[in-house]
N, C-alpha and C positions, 0 to 999 in steps of 0.2 A: 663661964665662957669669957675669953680677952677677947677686947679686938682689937683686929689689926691697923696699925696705925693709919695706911690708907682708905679703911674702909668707911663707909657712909654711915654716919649715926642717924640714922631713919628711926621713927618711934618703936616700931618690931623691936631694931636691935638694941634700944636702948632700955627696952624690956629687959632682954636674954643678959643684960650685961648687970644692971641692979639684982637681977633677982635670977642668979646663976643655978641653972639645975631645979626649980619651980613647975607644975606641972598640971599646977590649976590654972583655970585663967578661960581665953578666950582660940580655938582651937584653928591656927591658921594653917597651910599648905604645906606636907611633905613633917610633919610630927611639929610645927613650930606651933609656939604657945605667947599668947599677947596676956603676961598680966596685968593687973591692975595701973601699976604705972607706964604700961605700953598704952595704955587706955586713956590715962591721961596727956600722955604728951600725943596723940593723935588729936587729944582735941582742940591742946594748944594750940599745935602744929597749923590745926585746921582753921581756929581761930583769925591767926595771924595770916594767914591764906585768904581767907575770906574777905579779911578785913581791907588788905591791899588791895586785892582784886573791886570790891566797893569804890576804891579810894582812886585806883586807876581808870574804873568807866566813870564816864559822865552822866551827871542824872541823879534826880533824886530817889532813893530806895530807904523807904521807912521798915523796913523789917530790924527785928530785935538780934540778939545774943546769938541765940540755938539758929537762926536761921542763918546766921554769917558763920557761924560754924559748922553745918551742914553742908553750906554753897564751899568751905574751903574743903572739906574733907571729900565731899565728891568732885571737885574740880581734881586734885592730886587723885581719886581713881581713872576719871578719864582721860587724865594726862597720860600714868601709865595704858591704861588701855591704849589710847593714839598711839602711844611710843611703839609697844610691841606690836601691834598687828600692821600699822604704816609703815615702820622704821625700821623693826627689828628692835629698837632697845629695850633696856629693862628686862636681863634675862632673869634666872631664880631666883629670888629675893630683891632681885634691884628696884630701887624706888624711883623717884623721878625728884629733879631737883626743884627749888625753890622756883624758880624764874617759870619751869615748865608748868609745876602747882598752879602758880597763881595766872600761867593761860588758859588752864582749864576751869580753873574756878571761874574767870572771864567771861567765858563759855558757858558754864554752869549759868552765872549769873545773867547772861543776855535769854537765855533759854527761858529762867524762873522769871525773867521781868514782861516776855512776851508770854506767855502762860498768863501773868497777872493779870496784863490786860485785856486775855480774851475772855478770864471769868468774870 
């Protein structure tokens, strides 16, 4: 599969584009498949999500790796989530971009830091 020059390299597609016609992997919506390296660049992805989102609140937050990688990858799902059911965006496959990611990572993060405090 090419893509098209317009289109958004989101981890998905950056799967479908390395490893063209593959059919193992991780089974997402409408026959689409996340292999191994759609796996990895999600966590990147997520990483660097997380990690801004840390770096834009204020406050200290001693959590490690996997946890700033968690808070980025579920901030970008409820980014989309917000987008589509508030908005309208983000129709089939659409992702959400950087900027929206890391306000829900934000989000993520105010959530998991009030949690902290009340265990």
């Amino acid at each position: 599969m090419v893509a098209n020059p317009g289109e958004c390299f989101t981890p998905t597609r950056i799967a479908s584009i390395f490893v063209p016609g593959r059919s193992s992997g991780l089974e997402l919506e409408k026959g689409e498949v996340m292999s191994f390296f759609g796996i990895i660049g999600t966590a990147i992805v997520g990483l660097i999500v997380g990690a801004l989102a840390k770096l834009f609140m204020p406050g200290r937050d001693p959590s490690g790796f996997f946890v700033t990688m968690a808070i980025g990858i579920a901030g970008a799902f409820l980014a989309r989530f917000i987008g589509q059911a508030v908005f309208g965006w983000y129709g089939d496959g659409g992702a959400p971009g950087w900027i929206m990611s890391i306000l829900g990572a934000m989000l993520v993060l105010l959530i998991f830091r009030q949690f902290r405090k009340s265990a």
